[in-house]
NURODO-384363 format. One line per 4 residues: number of its first residue (from 1); their letters; for each residue x, y, z of N, C-alpha, C. Coordinates in steps of 0.2 Angstrom, whole numbers, plus 5000, padded with zeros to 4 digits. Example, Ala and Ser with C-alpha at 12.3 -4.5 7.8 and 13.67 -1.06 7.14 Angstrom:
BEGIN
1 = as = 5066,4972,5039,5062,4978,5039,5066,4984,5039  5064,4989,5035,5068,4995,5036,5064,5000,5039 $
//
This chain:
BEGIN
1 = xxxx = 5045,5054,5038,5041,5050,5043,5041,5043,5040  5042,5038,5044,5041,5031,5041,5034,5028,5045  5031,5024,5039,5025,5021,5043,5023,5015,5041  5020,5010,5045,5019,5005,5043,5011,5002,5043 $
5 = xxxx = 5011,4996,5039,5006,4994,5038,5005,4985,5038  5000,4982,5041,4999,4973,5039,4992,4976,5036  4994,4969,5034,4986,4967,5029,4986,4958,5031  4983,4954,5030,4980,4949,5029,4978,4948,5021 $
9 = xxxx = 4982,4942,5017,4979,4940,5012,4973,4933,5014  4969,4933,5007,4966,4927,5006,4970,4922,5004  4969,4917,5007,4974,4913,5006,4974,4909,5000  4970,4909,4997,4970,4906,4989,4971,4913,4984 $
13 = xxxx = 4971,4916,4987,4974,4924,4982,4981,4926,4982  4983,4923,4986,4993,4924,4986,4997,4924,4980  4997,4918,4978,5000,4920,4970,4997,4923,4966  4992,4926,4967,4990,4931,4962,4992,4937,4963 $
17 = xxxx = 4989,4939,4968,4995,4945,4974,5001,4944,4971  5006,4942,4971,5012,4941,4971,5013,4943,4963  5009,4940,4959,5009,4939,4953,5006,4946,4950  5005,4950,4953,5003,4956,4951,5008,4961,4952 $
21 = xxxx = 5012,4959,4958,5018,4963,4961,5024,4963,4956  5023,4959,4953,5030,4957,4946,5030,4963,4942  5023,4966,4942,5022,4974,4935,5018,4976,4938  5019,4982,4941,5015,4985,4945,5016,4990,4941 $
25 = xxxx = 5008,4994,4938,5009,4999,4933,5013,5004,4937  5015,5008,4928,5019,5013,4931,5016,5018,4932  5009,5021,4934,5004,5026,4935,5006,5026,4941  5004,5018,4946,5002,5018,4951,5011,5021,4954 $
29 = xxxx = 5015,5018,4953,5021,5021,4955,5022,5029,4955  5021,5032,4951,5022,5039,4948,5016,5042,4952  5009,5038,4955,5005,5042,4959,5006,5042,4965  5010,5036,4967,5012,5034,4974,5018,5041,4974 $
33 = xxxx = 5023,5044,4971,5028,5048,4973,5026,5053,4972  5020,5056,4966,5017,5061,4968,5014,5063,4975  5010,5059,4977,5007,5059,4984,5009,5061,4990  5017,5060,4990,5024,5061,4994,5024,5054,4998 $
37 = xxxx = 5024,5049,4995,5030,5041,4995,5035,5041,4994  5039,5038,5000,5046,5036,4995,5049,5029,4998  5052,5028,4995,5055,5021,5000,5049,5016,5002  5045,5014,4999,5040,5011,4998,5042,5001,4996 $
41 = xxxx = 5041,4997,5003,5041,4990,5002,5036,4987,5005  5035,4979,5003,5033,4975,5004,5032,4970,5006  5034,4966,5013,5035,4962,5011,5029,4956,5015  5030,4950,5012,5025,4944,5014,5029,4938,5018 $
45 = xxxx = 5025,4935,5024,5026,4929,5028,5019,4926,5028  5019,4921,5023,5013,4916,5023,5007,4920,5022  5001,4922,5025,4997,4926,5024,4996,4932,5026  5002,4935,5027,5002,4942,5034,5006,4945,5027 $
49 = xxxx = 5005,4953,5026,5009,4956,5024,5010,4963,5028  5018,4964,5027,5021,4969,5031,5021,4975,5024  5020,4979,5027,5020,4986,5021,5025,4993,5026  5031,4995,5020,5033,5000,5024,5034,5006,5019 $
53 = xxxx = 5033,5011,5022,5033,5018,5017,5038,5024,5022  5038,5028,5017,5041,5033,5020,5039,5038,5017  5038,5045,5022,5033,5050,5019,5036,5059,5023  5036,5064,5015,5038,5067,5017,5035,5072,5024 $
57 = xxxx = 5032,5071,5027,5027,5073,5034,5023,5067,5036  5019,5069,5042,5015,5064,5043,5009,5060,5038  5009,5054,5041,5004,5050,5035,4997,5051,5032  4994,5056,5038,4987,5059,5037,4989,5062,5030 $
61 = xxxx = 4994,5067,5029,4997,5073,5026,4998,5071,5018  5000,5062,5018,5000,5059,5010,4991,5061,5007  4994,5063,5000,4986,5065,4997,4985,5057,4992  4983,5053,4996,4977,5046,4995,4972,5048,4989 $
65 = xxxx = 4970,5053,4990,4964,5056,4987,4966,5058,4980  4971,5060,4980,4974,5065,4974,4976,5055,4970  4979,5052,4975,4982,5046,4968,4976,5043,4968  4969,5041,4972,4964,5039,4968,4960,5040,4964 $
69 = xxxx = 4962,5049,4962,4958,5051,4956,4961,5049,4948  4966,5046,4950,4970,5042,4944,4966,5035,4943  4963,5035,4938,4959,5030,4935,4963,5023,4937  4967,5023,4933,4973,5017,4935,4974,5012,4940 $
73 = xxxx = 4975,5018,4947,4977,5018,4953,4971,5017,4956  4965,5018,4954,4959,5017,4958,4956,5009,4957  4960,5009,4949,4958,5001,4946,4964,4995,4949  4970,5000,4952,4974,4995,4955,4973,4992,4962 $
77 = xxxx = 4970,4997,4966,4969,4998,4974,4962,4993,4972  4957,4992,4969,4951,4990,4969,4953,4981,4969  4959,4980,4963,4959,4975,4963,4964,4970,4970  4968,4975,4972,4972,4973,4980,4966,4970,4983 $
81 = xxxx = 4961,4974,4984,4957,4974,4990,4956,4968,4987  4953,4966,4983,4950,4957,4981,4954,4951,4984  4962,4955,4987,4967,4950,4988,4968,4949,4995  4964,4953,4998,4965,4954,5006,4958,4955,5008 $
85 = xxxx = 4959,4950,5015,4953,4949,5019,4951,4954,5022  4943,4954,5025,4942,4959,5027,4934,4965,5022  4935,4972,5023,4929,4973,5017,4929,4980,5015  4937,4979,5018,4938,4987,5014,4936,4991,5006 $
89 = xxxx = 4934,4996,5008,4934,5000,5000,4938,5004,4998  4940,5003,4993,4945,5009,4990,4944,5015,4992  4936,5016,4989,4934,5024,4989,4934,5026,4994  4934,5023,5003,4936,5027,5009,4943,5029,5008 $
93 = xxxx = 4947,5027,5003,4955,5030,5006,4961,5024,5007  4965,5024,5009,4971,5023,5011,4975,5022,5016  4974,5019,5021,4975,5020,5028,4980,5018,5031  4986,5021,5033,4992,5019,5035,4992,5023,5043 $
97 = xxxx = 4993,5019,5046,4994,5019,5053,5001,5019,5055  5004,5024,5058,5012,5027,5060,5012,5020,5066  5015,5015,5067,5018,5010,5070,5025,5013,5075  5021,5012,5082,5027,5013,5087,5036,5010,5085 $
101 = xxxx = 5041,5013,5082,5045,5010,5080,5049,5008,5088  5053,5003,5084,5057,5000,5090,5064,5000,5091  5064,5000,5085,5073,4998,5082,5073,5003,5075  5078,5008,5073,5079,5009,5066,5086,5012,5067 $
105 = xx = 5090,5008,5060,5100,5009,5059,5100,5012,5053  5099,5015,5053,5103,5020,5043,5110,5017,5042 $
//
């Protein structure tokens, strides 16, 4: 299943954002494909960012929970949220929203 996701950055937190996406620990990758991720991007237009995943069932079905009990990953999601508007908490979860697809070519 593919699913996507926007966010809204702070506008004075973008390069740092960005500058965090340069090394992105390896926990959190290795907790992301645990989870069942794959094909997982990113991508940014000025202060909107576009997030695309792909998952082996529905998005409800990825275990969110399971990669926040990784210290790491709990320590990496806590720090995003600082980067994006809004007043999400990590400790609710992960929330990807399946987006009406319109267009998709393999």
């Amino acid at each position: 299943m593919r699913v996507a996701r926007f966010v809204r950055l702070k506008r004075d937190k973008i390069d740092d954002y960005l500058e965090c996406h340069k090394s992105v620990p390896e926990a959190v990758i290795r907790e992301l494909k645990k989870a069942g991720i794959s094909n997982f991007s990113i991508y940014i237009q000025d202060d909107a960012l576009f997030s695309y995943m792909e998952t082996k069932g529905p998005a409800e079905e990825v275990d969110f929970a399971q990669y926040l009990r990784n210290p790491e990953c709990k320590k990496w999601e806590e720090l995003m949220k600082t980067f994006q508007t809004g007043d999400g908490n990590p400790d609710e979860g992960i929330r990807w929203v399946p987006s009406r697809e319109v267009f998709h070519m393999d």
